[in-house]
N, C-alpha and C positions, 0 to 999 in steps of 0.2 A: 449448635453453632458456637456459642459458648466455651464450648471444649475444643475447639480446636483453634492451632497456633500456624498463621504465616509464617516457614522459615525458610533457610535457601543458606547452599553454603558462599562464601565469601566468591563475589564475583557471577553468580548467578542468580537468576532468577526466582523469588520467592513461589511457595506451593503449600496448600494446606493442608498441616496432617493434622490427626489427634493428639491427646494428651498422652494417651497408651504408647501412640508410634513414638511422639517425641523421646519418654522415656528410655524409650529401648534402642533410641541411635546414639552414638557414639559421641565422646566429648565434645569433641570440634565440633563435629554436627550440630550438638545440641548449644552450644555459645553461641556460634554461628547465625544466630538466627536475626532476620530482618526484619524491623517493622514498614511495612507500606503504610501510603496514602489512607489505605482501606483501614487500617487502624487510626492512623492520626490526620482525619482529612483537614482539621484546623490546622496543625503543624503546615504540612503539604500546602494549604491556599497560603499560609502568612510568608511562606519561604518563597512560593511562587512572584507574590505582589512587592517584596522585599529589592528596593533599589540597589544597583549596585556600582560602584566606583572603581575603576582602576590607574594605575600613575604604573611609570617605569622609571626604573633605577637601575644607574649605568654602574656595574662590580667589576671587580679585578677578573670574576669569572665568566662576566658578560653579563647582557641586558637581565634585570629579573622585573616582572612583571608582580603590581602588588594589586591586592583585591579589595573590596570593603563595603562595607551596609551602611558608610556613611559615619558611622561611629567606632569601629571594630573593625581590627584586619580579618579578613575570612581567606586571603589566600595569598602564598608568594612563591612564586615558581621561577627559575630559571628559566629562561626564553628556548621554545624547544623541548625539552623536556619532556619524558613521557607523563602521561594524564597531565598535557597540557590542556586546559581548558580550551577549548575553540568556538565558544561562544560568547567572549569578554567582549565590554566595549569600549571601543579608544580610550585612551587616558585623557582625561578630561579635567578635572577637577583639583586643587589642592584641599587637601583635609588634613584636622592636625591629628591623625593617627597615621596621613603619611610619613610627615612630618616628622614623627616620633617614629615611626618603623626605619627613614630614610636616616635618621639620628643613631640608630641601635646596630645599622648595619654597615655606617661610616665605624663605627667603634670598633666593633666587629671586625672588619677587614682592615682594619689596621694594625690588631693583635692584640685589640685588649677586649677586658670582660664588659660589657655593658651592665651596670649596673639598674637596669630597670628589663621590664617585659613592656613592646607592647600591650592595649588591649586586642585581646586574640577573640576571634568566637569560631569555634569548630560546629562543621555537622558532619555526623556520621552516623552506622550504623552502634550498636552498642561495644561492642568488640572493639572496631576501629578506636570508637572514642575511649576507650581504657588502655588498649595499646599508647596512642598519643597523649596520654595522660603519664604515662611511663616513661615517653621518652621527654618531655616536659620536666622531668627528675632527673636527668643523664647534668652529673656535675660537667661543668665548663671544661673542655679540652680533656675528659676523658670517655672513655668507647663501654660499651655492655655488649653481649650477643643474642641473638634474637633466641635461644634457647634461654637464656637467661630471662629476658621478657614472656618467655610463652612459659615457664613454672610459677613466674611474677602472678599471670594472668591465671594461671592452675589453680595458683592459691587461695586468688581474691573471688575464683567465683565456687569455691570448694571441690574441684575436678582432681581428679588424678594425674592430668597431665593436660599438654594443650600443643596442639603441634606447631613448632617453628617456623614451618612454610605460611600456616593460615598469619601469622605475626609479620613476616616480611610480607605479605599481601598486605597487610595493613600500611608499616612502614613505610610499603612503595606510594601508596596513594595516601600520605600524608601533606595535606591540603596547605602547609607554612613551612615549607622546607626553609632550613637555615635555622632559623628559631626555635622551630619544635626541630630537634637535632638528630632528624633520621640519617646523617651521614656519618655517625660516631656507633649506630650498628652496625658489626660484625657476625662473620662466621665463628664458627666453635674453633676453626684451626686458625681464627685472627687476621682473613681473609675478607676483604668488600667482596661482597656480593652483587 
């Protein structure tokens, strides 16, 4: 039991192979891989009992809906959006990491650089979270492409290569859009995706 490893590629469902199988699949496959509940059932209960806070803020681009543990943004999404969350609860509360998020993206939509970060707190898969740690390094008003993050990612975990698609899977479902600056990735030919 030991020997073998829950993993599953991005957007699927985890399954257990061995250490023999895992070696012998392929890069992506093998980064790819998910930890469940079943590995970290303290993670999973703390994240379940974990309150949550939401507030809306009205942008030039329309409503974005902001998330929080009370101390820490965990989420901010355009209204609509795909992997809208659909199980948030009314905006309720003022907290001052609204406060500060609603600060940074007045500055923001005006044209200038905010000089501070929210406090963020991401959860993801391990992938995801190295991906968004990438894009968290995209200097201010300039773009990278998602091939450029998936050699980024090649590098950091000693791979040969790492495929572009599994990186814009990440991308897409990056949980603090605007912030963490998944709209400043491109394609290879300089194209939004």
């Amino acid at each position: 039991e030991h020997n073998t490893f829950n993993v599953g590629v991005l957007g699927s469902s985890p399954r257990r192979i061995t250490k023999k199988e895992l070696l012998k699949s392929n890069s992506f496959f093998y980064f790819s891989f998910v930890k469940t509940q079943y590995d970290h059932p303290s993670t999973e209960k703390q994240r379940n009992t974990d309150m949550l806070y939401t507030s809306h803020y009205s942008s030039p681009l329309g409503g974005i809906t902001l998330a929080s543990n009370g101390t820490h943004l965990t989420g901010l999404w355009l209204d609509g959006q795909q992997y809208f969350p659909t199980n948030l609860p009314s905006p309720s509360v003022s907290l001052p990491v609204f406060q500060e998020t609603q600060e940074w993206l007045n500055l923001y939509f005006k044209g200038e650089k905010p000089g501070f970060t929210p406090h963020l707190q991401l959860q993801g898969t391990p992938f995801r979270m190295a991906v968004w740690e990438i894009l968290k390094q995209i200097p201010y008003g300039e773009t990278i492409t998602y091939k450029d993050i998936a050699r980024e990612i090649a590098v950091q975990t000693k791979q040969l290569s790492m495929s572009a698609q599994a990186v814009g899977g990440a991308v897409g479902h990056n949980p603090i859009s605007i912030i963490i600056p998944c709209h400043r990735v491109i394609g290879s030919n300089g194209s939004l995706t």
